[in-house]
C-alpha positions in Angstrom: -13.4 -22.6 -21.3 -12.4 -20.8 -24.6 -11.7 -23.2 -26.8 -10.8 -21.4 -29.7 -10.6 -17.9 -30.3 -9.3 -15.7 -33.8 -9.9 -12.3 -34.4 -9.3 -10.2 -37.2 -10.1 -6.7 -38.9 -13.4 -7.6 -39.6 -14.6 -11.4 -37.8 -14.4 -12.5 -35.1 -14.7 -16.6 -34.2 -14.5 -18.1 -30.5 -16.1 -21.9 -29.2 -17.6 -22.2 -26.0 -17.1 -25.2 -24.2 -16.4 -27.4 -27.3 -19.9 -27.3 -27.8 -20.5 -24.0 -29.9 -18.4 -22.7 -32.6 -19.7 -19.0 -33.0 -18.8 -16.4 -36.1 -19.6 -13.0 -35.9 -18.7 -10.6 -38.7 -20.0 -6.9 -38.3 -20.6 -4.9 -41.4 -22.4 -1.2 -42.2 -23.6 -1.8 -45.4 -26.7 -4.3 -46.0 -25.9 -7.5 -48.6 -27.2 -10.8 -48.7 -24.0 -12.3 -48.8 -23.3 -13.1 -45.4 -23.8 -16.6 -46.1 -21.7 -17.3 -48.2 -18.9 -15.6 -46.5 -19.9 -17.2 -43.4 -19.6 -20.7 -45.2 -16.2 -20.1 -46.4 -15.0 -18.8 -42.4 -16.7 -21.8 -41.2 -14.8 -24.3 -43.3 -11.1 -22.3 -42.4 -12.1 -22.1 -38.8 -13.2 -26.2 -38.3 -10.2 -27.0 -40.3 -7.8 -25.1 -37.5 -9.6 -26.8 -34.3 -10.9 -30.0 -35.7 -8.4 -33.2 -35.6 -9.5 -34.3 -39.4 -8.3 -37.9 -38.9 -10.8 -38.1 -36.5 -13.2 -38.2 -39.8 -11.6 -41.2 -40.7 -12.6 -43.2 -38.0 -15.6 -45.3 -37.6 -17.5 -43.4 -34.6 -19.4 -40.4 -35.1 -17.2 -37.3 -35.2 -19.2 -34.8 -32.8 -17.8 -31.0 -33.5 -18.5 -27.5 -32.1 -22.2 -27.0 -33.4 -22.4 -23.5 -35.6 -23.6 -19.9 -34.5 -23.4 -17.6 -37.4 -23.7 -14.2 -36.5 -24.2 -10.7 -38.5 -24.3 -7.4 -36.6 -25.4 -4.0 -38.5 -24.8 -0.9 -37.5 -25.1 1.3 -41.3 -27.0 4.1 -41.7 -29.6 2.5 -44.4 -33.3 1.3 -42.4 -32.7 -2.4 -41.4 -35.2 -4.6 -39.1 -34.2 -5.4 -35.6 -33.2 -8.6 -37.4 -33.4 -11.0 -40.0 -32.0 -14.2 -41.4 -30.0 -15.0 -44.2 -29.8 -18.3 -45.9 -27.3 -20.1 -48.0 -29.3 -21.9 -50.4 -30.8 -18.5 -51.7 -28.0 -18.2 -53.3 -27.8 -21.6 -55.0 -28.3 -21.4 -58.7 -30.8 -24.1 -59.0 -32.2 -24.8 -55.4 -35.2 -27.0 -55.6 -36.6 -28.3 -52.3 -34.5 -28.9 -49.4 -31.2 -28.6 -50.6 -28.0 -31.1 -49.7 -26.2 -28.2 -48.1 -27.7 -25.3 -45.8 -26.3 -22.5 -43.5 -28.2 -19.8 -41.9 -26.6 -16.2 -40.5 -28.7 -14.4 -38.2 -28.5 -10.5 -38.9 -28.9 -8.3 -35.7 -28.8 -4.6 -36.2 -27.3 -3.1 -32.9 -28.0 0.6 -33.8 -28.7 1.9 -30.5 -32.2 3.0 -31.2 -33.4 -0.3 -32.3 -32.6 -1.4 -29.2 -32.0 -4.7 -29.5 -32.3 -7.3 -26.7 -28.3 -8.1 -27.5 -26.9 -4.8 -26.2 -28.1 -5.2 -22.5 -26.9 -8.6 -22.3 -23.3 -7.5 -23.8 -22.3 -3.5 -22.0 -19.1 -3.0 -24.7 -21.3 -3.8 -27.5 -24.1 -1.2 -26.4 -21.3 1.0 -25.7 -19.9 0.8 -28.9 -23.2 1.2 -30.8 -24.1 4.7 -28.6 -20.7 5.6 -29.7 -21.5 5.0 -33.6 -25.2 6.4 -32.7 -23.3 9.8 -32.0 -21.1 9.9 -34.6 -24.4 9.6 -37.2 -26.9 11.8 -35.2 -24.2 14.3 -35.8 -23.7 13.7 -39.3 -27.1 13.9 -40.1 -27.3 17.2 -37.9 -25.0 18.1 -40.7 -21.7 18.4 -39.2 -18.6 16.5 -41.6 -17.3 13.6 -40.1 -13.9 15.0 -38.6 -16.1 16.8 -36.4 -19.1 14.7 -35.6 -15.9 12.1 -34.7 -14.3 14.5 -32.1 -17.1 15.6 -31.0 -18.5 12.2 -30.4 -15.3 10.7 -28.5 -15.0 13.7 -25.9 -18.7 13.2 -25.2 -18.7 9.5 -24.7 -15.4 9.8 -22.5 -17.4 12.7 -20.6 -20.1 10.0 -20.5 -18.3 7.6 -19.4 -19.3 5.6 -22.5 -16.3 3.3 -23.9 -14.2 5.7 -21.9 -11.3 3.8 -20.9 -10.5 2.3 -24.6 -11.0 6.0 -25.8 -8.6 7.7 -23.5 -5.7 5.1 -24.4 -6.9 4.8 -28.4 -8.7 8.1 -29.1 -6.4 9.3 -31.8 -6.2 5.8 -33.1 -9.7 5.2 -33.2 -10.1 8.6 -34.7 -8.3 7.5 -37.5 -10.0 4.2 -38.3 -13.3 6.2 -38.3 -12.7 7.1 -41.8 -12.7 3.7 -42.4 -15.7 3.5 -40.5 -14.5 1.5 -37.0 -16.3 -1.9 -35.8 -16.7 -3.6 -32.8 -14.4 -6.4 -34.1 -11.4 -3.3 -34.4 -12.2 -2.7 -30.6 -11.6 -5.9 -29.5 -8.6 -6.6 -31.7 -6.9 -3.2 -30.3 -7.5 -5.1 -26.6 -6.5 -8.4 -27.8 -3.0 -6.9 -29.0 -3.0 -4.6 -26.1 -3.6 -7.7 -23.3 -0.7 -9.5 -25.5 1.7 -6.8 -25.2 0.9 -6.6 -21.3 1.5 -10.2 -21.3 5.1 -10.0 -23.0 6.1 -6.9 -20.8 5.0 -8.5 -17.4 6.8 -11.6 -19.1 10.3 -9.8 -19.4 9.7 -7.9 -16.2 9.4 -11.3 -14.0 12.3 -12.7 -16.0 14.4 -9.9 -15.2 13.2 -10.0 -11.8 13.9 -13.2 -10.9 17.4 -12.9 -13.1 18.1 -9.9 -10.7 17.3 -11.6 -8.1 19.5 -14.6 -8.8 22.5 -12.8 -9.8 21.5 -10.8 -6.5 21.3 -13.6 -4.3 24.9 -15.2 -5.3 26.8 -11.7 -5.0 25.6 -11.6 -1.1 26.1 -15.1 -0.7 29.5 -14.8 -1.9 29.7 -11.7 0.2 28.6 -13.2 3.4 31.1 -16.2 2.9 34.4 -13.7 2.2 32.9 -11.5 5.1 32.9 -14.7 7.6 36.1 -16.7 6.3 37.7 -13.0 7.2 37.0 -12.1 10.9 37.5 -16.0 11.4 41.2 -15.7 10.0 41.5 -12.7 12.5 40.1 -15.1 15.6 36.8 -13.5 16.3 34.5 -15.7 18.4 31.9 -17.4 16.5 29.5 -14.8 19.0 31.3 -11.7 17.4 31.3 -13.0 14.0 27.4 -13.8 14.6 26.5 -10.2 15.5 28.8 -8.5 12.7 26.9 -10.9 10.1 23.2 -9.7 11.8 24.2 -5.9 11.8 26.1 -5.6 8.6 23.6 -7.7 6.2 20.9 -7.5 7.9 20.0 -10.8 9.2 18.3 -12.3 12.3 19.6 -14.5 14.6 18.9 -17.9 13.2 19.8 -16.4 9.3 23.4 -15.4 10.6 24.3 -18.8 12.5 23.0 -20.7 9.6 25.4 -18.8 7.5 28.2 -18.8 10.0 27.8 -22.7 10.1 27.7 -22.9 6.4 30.9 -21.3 5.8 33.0 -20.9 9.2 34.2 -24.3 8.6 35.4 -23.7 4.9 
């Protein structure tokens, strides 16, 4: 069950069975302030899902328990991963400290090869995709080309091919502002919402088509009946008129000729 799920340009946050609350922010440059970035997304995203007056109360509150999550994919030398701490950044930290939070950096460039990216296909994707793109760069070739180059290669490859034929010029566009996984799955977010509101208005004007349908023929099939009766056709004539001119079978046109014969 999804629980709770946010995503933005540059985090993204979802709970797993109210048991794990999980932040992931992706970044290309390397900082030690994930922490306290994290700490901050933490206390916005607990403060959307959790019922505070349930703090109040005299039984232990028990909430989503924190995964904090870094992925790197720059082009500076990073290990496979490492682990950031918030009290480092504490002023005057002495011993264990009253408050802690720790944010696991993975780096998902392809060639570290990461144990991540085979349990997660779009994310591996992704990171061959960025893998191009600097290969190329460092080949020498400016970014406009190593970017074209680099989306008609993976589409070829079959590598993110589907988001790149329906956001290739889009995504060749964010490139200059260097594009993350978290873009990728915002783009499908919005585009699985907009699917949503078109198949939405679609049914609703289906069914409204079908409604407005449905009392035009009805109103039809009453008029056509109440006529041939005023003119004295047997209730056998009438019967096979209603089956040949609207379609009906048998036990569709004497319900209707019952319905409204006697009106």
């Amino acid at each position: 069950m999804l629980f709770s799920t946010r995503c933005v340009r540059n985090d993204l946050s979802f709970s797993v069975e109210e048991c794990y609350l999980s932040i992931i922010e992706h970044q290309s440059s390397i900082t030690g302030n994930a922490p306290i970035r994290m700490f901050l997304y933490l206390a916005r995203v607990y403060e959307q899902i959790l019922d505070i007056s349930k703090a109040y109360q005299r039984a232990l509150y028990r909430i989503p328990t924190p995964r904090l999550y870094l992925l790197y994919n720059g082009k500076e030398d990073f290990p496979r991963e490492k682990r950031y701490r918030l009290s480092d950044a504490f002023r005057a930290a002495q011993g264990e400290t009253p408050v802690e939070l720790e944010v696991l950096a993975i780096n998902i460039n392809i060639e570290k090869e990461h144990p991540i990216l085979d349990r997660c296909p779009p994310l591996k994707e992704y990171s061959q995709f960025i893998g191009r793109i600097h290969a190329k760069q460092r080949d020498g070739k400016n970014r406009d080309i190593a970017v074209k180059e680099a989306i008609r290669e993976c589409m070829k490859e079959n590598i993110l091919r589907k988001f790149l034929q329906r956001h290739g010029k889009e995504v060749y566009n964010m490139m200059f502002d260097e594009i993350t996984y978290e873009d990728i799955i915002r783009i499908q977010v919005e585009e699985a919402r907009e699917l949503a509101r078109k198949e939405a208005w679609e049914e609703a004007w289906e069914q409204a088509r079908k409604e407005t349908w449905g009392e035009a023929r009805e109103q039809d099939i009453a008029g056509f009946i109440s006529a041939f009766c005023e003119e004295g056709f047997s209730e056998q004539k009438v019967v096979k008129k209603l089956r040949k001119h609207f379609q009906l079978n048998a036990a569709e046109a004497q319900k209707y000729y019952d319905t409204y014969a006697a009106h």
